[in-house]
C-alpha positions as MATLAB code, in Angstrom:
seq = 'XXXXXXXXXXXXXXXXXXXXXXXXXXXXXXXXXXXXXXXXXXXXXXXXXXXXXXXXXXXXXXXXXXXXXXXXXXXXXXXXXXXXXXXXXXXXXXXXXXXXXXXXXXXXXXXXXXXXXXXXXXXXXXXXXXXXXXXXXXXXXXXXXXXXXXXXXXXXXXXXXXXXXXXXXXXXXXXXXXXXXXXXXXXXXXXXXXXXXXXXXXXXXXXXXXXXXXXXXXXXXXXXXXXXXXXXXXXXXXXXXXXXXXXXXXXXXXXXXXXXXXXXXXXXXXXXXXXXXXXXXXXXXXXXXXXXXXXXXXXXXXXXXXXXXXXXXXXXXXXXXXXX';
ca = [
     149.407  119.210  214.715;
     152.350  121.659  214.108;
     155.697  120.729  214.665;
     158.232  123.608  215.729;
     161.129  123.619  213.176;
     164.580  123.950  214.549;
     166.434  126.476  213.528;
     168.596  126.155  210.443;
     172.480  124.807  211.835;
     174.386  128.120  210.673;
     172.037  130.228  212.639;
     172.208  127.844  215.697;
     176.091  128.263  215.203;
     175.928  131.948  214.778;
     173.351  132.667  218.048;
     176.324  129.914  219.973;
     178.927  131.805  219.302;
     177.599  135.025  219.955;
     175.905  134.330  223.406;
     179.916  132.378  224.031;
     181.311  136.109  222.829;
     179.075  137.814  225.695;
     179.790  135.134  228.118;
     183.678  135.340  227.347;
     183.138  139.484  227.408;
     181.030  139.834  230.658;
     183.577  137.505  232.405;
     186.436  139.737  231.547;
     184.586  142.595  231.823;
     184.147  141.594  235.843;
     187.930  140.795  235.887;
     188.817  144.293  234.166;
     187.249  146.411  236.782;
     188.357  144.411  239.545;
     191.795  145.146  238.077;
     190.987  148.816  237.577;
     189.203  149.673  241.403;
     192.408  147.357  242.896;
     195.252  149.070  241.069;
     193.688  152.419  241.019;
     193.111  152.222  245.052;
     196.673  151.468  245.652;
     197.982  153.840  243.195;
     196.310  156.538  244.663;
     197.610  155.918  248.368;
     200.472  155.576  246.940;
     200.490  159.238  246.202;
     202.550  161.723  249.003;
     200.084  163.114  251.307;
     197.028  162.661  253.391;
     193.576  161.887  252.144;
     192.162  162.972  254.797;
     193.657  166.456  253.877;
     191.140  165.828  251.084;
     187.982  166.119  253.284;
     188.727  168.776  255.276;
     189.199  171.622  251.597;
     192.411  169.818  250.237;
     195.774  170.128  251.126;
     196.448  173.922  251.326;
     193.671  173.497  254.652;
     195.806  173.878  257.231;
     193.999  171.690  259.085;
     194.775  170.392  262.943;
     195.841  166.900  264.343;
     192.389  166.411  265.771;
     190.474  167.579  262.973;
     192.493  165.436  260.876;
     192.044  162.633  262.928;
     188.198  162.980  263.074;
     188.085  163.091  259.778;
     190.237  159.600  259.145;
     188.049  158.097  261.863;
     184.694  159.174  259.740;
     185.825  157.677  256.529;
     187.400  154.888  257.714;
     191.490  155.971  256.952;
     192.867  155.220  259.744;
     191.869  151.680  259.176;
     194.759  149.205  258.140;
     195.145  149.144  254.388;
     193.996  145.907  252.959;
     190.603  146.653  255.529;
     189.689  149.730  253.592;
     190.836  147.833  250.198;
     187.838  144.985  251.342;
     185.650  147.390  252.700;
     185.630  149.419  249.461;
     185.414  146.762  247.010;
     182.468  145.317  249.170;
     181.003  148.680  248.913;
     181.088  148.377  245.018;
     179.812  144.904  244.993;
     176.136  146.776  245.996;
     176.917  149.342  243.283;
     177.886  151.984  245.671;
     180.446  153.917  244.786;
     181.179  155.574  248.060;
     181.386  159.502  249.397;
     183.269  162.378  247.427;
     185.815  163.290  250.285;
     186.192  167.104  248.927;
     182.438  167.021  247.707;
     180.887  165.880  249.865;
     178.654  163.956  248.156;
     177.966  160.718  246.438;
     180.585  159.842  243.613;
     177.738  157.901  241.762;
     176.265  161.265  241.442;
     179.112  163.337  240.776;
     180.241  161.331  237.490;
     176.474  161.155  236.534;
     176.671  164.929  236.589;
     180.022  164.972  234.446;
     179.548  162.063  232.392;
     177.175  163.859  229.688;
     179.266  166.353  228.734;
     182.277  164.006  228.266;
     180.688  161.475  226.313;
     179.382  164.450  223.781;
     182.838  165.137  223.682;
     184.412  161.538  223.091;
     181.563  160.512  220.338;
     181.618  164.019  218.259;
     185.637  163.635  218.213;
     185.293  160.143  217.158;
     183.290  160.881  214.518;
     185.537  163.319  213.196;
     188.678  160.745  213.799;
     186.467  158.672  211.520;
     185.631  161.319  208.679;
     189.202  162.159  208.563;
     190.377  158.629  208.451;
     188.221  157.986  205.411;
     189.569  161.225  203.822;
     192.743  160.241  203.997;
     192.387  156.991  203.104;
     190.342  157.783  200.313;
     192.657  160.282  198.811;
     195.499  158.388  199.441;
     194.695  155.302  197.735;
     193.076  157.425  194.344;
     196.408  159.469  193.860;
     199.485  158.099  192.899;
     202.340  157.364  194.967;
     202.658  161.422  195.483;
     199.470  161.668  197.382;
     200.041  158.016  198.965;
     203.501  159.538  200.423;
     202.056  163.121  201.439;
     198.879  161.273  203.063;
     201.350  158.747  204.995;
     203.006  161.635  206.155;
     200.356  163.238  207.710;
     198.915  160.382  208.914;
     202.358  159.456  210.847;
     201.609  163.643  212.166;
     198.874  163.396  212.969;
     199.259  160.470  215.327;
     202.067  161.327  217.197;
     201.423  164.805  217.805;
     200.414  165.556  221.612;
     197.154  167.011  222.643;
     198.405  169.664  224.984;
     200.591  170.966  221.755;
     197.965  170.618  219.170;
     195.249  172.081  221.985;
     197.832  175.352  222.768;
     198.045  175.653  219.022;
     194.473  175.461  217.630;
     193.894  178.272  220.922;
     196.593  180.182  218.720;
     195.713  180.222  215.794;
     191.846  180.408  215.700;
     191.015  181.887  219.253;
     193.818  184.643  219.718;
     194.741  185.142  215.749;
     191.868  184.836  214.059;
     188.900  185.182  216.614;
     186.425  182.704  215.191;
     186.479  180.242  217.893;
     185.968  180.481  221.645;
     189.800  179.506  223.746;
     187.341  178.629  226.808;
     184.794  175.818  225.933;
     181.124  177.186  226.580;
     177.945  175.856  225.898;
     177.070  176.621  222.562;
     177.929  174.458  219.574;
     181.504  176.763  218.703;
     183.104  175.334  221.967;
     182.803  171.945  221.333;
     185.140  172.577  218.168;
     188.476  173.063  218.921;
     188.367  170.748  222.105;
     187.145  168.026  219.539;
     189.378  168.933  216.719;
     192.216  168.233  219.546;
     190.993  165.070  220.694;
     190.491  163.907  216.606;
     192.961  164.654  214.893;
     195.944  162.248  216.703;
     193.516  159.395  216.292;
     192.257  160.265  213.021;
     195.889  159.602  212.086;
     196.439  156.318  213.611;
     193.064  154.986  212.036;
     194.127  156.249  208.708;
     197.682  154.381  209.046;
     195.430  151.045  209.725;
     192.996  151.481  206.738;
     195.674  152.863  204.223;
     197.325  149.309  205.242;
     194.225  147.838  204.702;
     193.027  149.480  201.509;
     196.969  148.664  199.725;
     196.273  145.001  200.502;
     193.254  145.033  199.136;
     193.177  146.891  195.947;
     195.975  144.483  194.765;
     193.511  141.280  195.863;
     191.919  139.008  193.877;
     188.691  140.144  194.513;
     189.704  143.345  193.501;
     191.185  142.109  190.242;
     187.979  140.561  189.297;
     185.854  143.571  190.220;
     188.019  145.480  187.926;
     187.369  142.715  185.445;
     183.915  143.170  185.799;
     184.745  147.400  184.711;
     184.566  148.809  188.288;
     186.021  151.808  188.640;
     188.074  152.921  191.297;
     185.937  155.006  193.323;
     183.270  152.447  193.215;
     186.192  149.683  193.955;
     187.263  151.918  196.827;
     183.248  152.424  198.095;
     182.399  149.469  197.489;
     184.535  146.958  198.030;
     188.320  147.979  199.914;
     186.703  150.154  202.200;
     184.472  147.169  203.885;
     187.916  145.037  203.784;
     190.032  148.233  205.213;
     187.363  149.509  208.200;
     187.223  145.875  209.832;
     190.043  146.246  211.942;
     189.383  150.031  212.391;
     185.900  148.836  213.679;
     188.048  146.520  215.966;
     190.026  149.226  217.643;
     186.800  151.362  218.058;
     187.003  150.532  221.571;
     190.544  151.106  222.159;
     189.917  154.646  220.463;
     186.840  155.287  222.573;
     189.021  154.507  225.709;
     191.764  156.678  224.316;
     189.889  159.409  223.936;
     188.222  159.334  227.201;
     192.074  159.611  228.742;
     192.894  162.351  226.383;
     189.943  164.383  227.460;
     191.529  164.576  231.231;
     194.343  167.150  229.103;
     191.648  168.294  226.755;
     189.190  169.437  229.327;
     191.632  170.615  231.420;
     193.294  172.872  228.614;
     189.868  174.250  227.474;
     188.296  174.677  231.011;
     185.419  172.235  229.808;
     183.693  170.495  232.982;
     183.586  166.372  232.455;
     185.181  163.670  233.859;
     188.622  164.682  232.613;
     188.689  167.750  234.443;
     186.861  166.148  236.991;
     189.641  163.177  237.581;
     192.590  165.667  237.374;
     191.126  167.524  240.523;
     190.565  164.839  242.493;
     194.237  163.175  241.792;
     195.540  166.669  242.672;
     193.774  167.020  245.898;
     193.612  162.751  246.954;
     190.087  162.289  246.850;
     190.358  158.652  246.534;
     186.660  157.695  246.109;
     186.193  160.177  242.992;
     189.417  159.095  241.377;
     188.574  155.429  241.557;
     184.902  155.994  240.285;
     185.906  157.902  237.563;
     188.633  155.166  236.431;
     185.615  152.205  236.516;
     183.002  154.226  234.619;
     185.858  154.922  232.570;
     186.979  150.847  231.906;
     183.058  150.016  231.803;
     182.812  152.177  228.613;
     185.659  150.457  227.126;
     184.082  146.988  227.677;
     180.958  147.843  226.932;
     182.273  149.572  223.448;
     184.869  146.395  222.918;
     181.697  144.106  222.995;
     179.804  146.344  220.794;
     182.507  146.329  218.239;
     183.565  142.539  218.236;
     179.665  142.763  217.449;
     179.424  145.378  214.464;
     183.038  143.231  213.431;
     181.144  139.933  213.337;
     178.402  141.131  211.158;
     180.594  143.276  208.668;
     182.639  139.545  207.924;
     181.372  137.031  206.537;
     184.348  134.738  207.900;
     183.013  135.567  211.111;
     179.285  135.173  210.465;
     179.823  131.312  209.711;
];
């Protein structure tokens, strides 16, 4: 007769406080989008103007009192307020996220249409925000306090620089100057770059600032004396050992710089002429149409959950503090 062997305690503890991380996540990750549909909802009819103007071609329609009344009556506008609020977020209780007013057709679909060519977007520019970070860091922390100083400052640059400017600029210089790169974003691999390059570049300077932090502290740690000790070099001290210790809490803010570039891609999409949710979200603020705008925002917040979980994840398994 076998007997089944527990599992060893520190994996018991381990698969505990995982499944407690998910719990704690999928909890907040409820509260978060009941957040986002409820202040989104009254932000929008908060807004100057009718939404109803929305259905009937936007508000340059000219439309008539009756028509405009028809069309309030169809989707429910000229309900009171906190009746449409409960209607709507009984609506996306079922998963429905309701009828495009302008569209004219399911938001669900809309987004599913748009949300392909933003998250190409989002990941190849955070990619790039990555490979620059690393450059930087790694340059910075090999050079003396010359190149520490010069990579600081463009770090600080990089970060604070808008995306509109930096967009209107790349568009300058390698579209109307030099002619290698398309101004409008098309379909083939070129006009991905600059609308990537835009989005990258800011954030590839605030995750440099974190891991040049990082890498300072730990080049001058113990650990780092003893590998040194041992005849480690500094590249394979910087490979090896600082840059593990120095990407933790860049790992951390993965999410936050997944979210951040989803918002930046409203002005990035919208300066390129690239179709995605960005562009898609800035027409339907402009012209009210409520149900798009609010869809938009919750796919938006469900990718930032869903990426914050996914990083307190990779975060857990890269330290071993974490792990026991």
């Amino acid at each position: 007769m076998h007997l089944e062997t527990a599992p060893p305690p520190s994996t018991a503890r381990r698969a505990l406080g995982v499944g407690r991380l998910l719990a704690v996540r999928l909890a907040g990750a409820v509260f978060v989008l009941w957040a986002v549909a409820t202040i989104t909802f009254l932000a929008v009819r908060a807004i100057p103007g009718d939404p109803a103007e929305a259905v009937l071609g936007g508000p340059g329609s000219q439309a008539g009192p009756d028509a405009l009344a028809a069309a309030r009556a169809q989707y429910g506008l000229d309900l009171p307020l906190g009746v449409q609020y409960l209607r709507y977020l009984g609506l996306l209780a079922t998963g429905d996220l309701g009828t495009s007013f302008a569209l004219h057709d399911d938001v669900a679909h809309v987004i599913a249409e748009q949300l392909p060519a933003t998250l190409i977007l989002t990941l190849v520019a955070l990619v790039l925000a990555w490979v620059l970070a690393l450059a930087l860091a790694a340059w910075a922390s090999r050079g003396g306090w010359g190149s520490r100083a010069v990579g600081g400052l463009l770090e600080i640059t990089a970060a604070a620089v808008p995306h509109f400017w930096l967009g209107a600029v790349l568009i300058v210089l390698f579209s109307l100057t030099l002619g290698w790169l398309p101004a409008v974003s098309t379909s083939t691999p070129l006009g991905i770059v600059l609308p990537a390059v835009t989005l990258a570049i800011p954030l590839a300077g605030f995750l440099g600032q974190v891991m040049r932090e990082q890498i300072t502290d730990a080049v001058t740690s113990p650990f780092a004396l003893s590998a040194r000790a041992r005849g480690e070099g500094s590249g394979g001290l910087f490979w090896r050992h600082a840059l593990r210790h120095a990407s933790l809490p860049a790992v951390t803010l993965t999410g936050w710089a997944l979210g951040s570039l989803i918002s930046g891609a409203v002005v990035v999409e919208t300066l390129f002429a690239r179709q995605g949710l960005g562009s898609t979200l800035y027409n339907a603020v402009r012209i009210r149409d409520v149900p798009v705008v609010i869809g938009v925002v919750l796919v938006v917040a469900l990718v930032y959950v869903v990426v914050t979980i996914l990083a307190d994840l990779a975060e857990r398994a890269l330290d071993p503090r974490r792990r026991a």
